[in-house]
N, C-alpha and C positions, 0 to 999 in steps of 0.2 A: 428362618428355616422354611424352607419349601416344603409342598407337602409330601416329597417323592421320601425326602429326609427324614419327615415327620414320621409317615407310615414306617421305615425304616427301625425310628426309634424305638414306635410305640412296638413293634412286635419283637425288637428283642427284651424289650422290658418284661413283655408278658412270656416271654419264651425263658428266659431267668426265671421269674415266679412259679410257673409250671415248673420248672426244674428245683426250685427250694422246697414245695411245698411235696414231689414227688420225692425227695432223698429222704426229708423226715416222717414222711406218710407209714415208713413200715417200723416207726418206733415203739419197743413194748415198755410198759413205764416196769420201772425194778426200783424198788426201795425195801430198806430192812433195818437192824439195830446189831449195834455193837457194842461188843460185852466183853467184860475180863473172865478168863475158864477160873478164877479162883474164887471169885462170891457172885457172882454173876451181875455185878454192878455195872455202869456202862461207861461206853469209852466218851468223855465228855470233849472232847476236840479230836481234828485231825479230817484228815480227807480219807476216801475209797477210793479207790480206781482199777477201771477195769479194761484190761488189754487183748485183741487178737489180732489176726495179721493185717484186718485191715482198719478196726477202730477202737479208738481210743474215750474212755466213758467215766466222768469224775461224779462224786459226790460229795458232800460236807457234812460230816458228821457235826449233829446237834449236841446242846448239854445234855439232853436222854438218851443219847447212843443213835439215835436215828440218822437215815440219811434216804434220799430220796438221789439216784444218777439220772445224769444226763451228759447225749454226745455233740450235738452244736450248740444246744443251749442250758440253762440250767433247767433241771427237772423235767427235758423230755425223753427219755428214755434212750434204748439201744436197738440195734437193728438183735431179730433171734441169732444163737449161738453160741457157742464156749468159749468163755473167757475165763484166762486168768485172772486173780485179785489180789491186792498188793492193800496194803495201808501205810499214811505216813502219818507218825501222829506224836507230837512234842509239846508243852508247854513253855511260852515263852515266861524266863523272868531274870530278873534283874540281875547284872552282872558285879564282877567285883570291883567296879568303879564307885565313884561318886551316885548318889542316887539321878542327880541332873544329869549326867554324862549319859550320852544315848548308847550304852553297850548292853545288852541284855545275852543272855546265856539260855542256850535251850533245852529244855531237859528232858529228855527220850520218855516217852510213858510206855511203849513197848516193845516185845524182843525183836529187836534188828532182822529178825527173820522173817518178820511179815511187812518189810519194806519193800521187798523186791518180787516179784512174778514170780521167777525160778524157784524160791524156798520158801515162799511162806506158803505153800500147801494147799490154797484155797482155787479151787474152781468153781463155777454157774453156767448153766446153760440158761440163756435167756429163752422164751417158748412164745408161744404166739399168743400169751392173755398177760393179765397182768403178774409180775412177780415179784417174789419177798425171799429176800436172802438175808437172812441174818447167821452171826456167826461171832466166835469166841475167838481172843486173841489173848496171848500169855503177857504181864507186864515186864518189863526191863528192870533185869537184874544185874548189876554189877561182880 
């Protein structure tokens, strides 16, 4: 590599990292717990997610309901503004096969209405310090 190439290289590598280190620079950290509205115990699996027009923000809910979002990576935060928030959250177990047979069945732990943006009712505005959203969700009833 010449050094015409090299100079070349070396500045859009650094011209990339300014620009990675600039896209997450305005990330506010948001983490919270999630709980059932009927004894307030917590939701022990399942992901949060948080949607607006331009970014999409996951977390993972803990076995204490906890969850800590993040949007390129895990647990650094969201750019400020309102989003939507959605939960998916099932327990996997064993299906009606053989126990060795790889089929497992999964089983909804809450109401289908907090799967999706549009109906599960929950909004956050993310602000420019750190933020804590926690929130109740109803379990899945047949």
């Amino acid at each position: 590599m010449n050094n015409k190439n090299r100079f070349a290289f070396v500045f859009l590598v650094l011209l990339f990292s300014i620009c990675l280190i600039g896209c997450n620079s305005g990330l506010k950290k948001l983490s919270g717990r999630v709980t059932y509205a009927d004894n307030n115990e917590p939701l022990e699996t399942g992901i949060v997610c948080f949607v607006n027009g331009s970014t999409f923000a996951r977390g993972i809910i803990e076995a204490d309901g906890k969850y800590t979002a993040g949007s390129f990576t895990e647990n650094d935060g969201l750019p400020p503004g309102t989003y939507q928030v959605f939960v998916d959250a099932a327990k996997k177990s064993l299906g009606k096969k053989t126990p060795d047979a790889d089929d497992f069945e999964y089983q909804q732990l809450i109401d289908p209405k907090f799967s999706r943006p549009e109906t599960s009712g929950l909004t956050f505005v993310v602000k420019d310090s750190t933020n804590q959203f926690d929130f109740k969700v109803d379990r899945y009833s047949q």
